[in-house]
C-alpha positions as CSV (number, residue, x, y, z in Angstrom):
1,X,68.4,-13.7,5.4
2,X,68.7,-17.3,3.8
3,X,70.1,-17.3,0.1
4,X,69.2,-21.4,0.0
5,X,66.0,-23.5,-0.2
6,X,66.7,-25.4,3.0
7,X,67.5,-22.1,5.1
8,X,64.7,-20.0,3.8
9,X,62.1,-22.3,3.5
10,X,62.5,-24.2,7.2
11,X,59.3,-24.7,9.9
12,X,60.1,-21.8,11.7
13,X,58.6,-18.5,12.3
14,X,61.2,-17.3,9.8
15,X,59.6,-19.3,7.0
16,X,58.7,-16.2,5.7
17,X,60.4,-14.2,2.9
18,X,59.0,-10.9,2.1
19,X,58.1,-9.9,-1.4
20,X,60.0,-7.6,-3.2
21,X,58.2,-5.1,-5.4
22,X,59.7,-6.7,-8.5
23,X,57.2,-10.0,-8.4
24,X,54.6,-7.6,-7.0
25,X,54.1,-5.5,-10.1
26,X,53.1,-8.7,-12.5
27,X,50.1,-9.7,-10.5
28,X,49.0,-6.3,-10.3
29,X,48.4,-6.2,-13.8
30,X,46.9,-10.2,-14.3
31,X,44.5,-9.0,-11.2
32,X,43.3,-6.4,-13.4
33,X,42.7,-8.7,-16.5
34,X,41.0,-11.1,-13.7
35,X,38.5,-8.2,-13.1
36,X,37.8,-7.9,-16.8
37,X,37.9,-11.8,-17.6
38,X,35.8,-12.7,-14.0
39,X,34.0,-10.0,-12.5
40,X,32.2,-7.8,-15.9
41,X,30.4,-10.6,-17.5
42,X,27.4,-12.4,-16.8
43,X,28.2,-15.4,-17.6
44,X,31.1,-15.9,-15.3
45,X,29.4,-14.8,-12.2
46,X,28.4,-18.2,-11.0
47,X,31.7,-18.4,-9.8
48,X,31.0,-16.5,-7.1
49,X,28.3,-17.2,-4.6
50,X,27.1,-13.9,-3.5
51,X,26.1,-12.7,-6.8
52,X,23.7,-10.3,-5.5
53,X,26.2,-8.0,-3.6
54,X,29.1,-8.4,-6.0
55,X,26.8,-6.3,-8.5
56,X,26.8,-3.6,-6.3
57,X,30.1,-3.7,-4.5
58,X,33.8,-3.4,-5.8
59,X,35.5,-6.8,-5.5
60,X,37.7,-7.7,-2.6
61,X,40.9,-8.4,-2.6
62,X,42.2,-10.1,0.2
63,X,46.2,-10.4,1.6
64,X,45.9,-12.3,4.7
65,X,49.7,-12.7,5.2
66,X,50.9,-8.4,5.1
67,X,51.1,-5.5,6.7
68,X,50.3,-2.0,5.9
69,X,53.6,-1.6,4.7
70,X,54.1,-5.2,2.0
71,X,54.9,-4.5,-1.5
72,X,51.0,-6.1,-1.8
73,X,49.1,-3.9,0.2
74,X,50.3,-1.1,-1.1
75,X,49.9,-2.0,-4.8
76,X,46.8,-3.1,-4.8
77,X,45.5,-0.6,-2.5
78,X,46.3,2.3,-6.1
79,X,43.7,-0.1,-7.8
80,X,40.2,2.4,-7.8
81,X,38.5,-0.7,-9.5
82,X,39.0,-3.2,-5.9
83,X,38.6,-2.8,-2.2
84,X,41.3,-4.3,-0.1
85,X,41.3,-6.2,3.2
86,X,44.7,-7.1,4.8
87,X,46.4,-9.1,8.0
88,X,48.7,-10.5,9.4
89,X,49.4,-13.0,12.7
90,X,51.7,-10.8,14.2
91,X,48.8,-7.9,14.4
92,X,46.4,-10.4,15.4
93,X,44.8,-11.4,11.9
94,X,45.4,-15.4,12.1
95,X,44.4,-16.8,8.9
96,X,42.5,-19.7,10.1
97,X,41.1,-18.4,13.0
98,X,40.2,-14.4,11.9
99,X,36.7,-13.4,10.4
100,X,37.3,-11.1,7.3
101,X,33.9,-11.4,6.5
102,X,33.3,-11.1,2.3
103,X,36.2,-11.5,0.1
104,X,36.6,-12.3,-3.7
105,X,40.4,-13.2,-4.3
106,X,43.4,-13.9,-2.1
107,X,46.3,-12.5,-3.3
108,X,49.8,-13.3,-1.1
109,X,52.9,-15.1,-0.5
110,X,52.0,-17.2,2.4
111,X,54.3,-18.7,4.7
112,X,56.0,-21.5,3.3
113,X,55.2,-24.5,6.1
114,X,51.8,-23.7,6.3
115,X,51.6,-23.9,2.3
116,X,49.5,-27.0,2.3
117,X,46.7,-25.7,4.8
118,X,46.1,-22.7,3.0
119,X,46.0,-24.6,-0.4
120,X,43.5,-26.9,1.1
121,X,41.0,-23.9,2.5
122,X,41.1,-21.7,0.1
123,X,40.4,-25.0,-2.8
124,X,37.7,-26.4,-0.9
125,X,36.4,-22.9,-0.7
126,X,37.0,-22.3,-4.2
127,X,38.6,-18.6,-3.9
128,X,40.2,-17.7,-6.3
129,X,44.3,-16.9,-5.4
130,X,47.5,-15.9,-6.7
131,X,49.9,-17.0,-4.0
132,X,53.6,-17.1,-4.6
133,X,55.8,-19.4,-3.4
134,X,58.9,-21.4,-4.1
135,X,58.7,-23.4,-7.4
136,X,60.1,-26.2,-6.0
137,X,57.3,-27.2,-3.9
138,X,55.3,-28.7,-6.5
139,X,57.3,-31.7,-6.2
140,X,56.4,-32.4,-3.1
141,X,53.9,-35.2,-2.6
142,X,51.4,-33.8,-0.8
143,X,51.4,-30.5,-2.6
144,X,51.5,-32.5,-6.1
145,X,48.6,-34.9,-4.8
146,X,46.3,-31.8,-3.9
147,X,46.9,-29.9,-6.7
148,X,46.1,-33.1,-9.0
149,X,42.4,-32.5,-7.2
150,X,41.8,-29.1,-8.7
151,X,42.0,-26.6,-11.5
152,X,45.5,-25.1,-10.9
153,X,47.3,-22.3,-12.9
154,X,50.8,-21.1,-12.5
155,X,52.5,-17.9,-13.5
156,X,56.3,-18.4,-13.8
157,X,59.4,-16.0,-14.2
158,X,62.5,-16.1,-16.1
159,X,64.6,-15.5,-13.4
160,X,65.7,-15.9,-10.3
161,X,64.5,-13.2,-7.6
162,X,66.1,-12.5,-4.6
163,X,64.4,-11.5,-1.1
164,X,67.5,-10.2,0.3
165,X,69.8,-9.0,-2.4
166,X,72.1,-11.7,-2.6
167,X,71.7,-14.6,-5.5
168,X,68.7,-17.1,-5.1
169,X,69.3,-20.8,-5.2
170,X,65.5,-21.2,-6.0
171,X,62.9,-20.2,-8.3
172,X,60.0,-17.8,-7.1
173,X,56.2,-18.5,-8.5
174,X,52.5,-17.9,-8.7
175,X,50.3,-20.9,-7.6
176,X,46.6,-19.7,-8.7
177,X,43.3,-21.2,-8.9
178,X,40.7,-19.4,-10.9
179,X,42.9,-16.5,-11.5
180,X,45.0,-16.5,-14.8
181,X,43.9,-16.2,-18.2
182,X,45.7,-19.6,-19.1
183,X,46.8,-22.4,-17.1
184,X,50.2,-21.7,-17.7
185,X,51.7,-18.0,-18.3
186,X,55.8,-16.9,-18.2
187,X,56.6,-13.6,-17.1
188,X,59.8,-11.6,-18.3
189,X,61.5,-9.6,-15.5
190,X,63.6,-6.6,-16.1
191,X,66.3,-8.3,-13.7
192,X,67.1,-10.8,-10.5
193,X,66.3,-8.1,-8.0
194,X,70.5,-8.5,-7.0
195,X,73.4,-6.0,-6.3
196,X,72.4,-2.5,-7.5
197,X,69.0,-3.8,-8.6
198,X,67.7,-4.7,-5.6
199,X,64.7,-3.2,-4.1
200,X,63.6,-4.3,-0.9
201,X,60.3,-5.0,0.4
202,X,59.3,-2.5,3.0
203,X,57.8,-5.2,5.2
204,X,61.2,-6.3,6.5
205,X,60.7,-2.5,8.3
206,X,58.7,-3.9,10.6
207,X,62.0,-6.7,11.7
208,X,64.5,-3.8,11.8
């Protein structure tokens, strides 16, 4: 697994870095102020355009980049107050081309060279999302020039998290849109995820 920017993030199939639990467990609990902030008052609901059936149905979360076994799935899938819908390309749930039918918020960590696609869909859409990615990319032209189009939040960390164990070269964050309580949030972690810290996400099962 790549410990630098330019090997982890290339335009290959292995473009994509599994999340460990450790940057899972701080959207857990921003998705449940999101279902307090966005989904219990009246006033909020014209966010969404099927207010009819969101009164009667949980919300739905939506992780169109995971498998049964990601760090997200199985998070979010403890919640009693959301339904979950999940996929992934390699079990035949193409992000651009699958029907998932309803869905309220996309929550992932797509990967990285198909960053600017999924931005642009899921804006022009107006979903709201909480997809994490490498911090860096927001100085890219074409990612700065969307996001300079639309409302954008991000939730950052105060340290460095590692995929694989080893020390990251990069900085790991949320890119959201309609999601966060305020444009800008930090998040303290308990550690870099290294050495006898690390955990693992349990999707890199499914590569063993």
């Amino acid at each position: 697994m790549a410990n630098s920017i330019s090997q982890a993030f290339t335009k290959e199939k292995t473009d994509e870095l599994y999340t460990p639990p450790i940057l899972v467990k701080p959207i857990i609990k921003f998705l449940q102020l999101f279902y307090i902030e966005h989904m219990e008052f009246e006033e909020l609901k014209y966010r969404y355009t099927d207010i009819n059936c969101l009164k009667t149905r949980k919300p739905i979360v939506l992780c169109p980049f995971d498998m049964a076994n990601s760090e997200f799935v199985i998070e979010i899938s403890k919640l009693k107050n959301f339904d979950l819908k999940y996929g992934h390309i390699e079990t035949g749930q193409d992000f651009f081309n699958y029907n998932y039918g309803k869905y309220d918020v996309v929550i992932s960590n797509p990967p990285f060279s198909k960053k600017k696609i999924i931005y642009e869909k899921l804006l022009k859409e107006n979903k709201p999302f909480a997809l994490l990615g490498n911090a860096m990319q927001i100085n890219y032209e074409e990612i700065g020039r969307l996001f300079s189009e639309y409302e954008m939040q991000i939730l950052s960390f105060d340290r460095r998290v590692s995929y694989n164990g080893q020390p990251s070269s990069f900085m790991s964050c949320y890119f959201c849109h309609n999601f966060l309580p305020n444009d800008l949030v930090f998040e303290k972690l308990e550690n870099n995820n290294v050495g006898k810290n690390f955990v693992a996400s349990r999707m890199y099962e499914n590569a063993a």
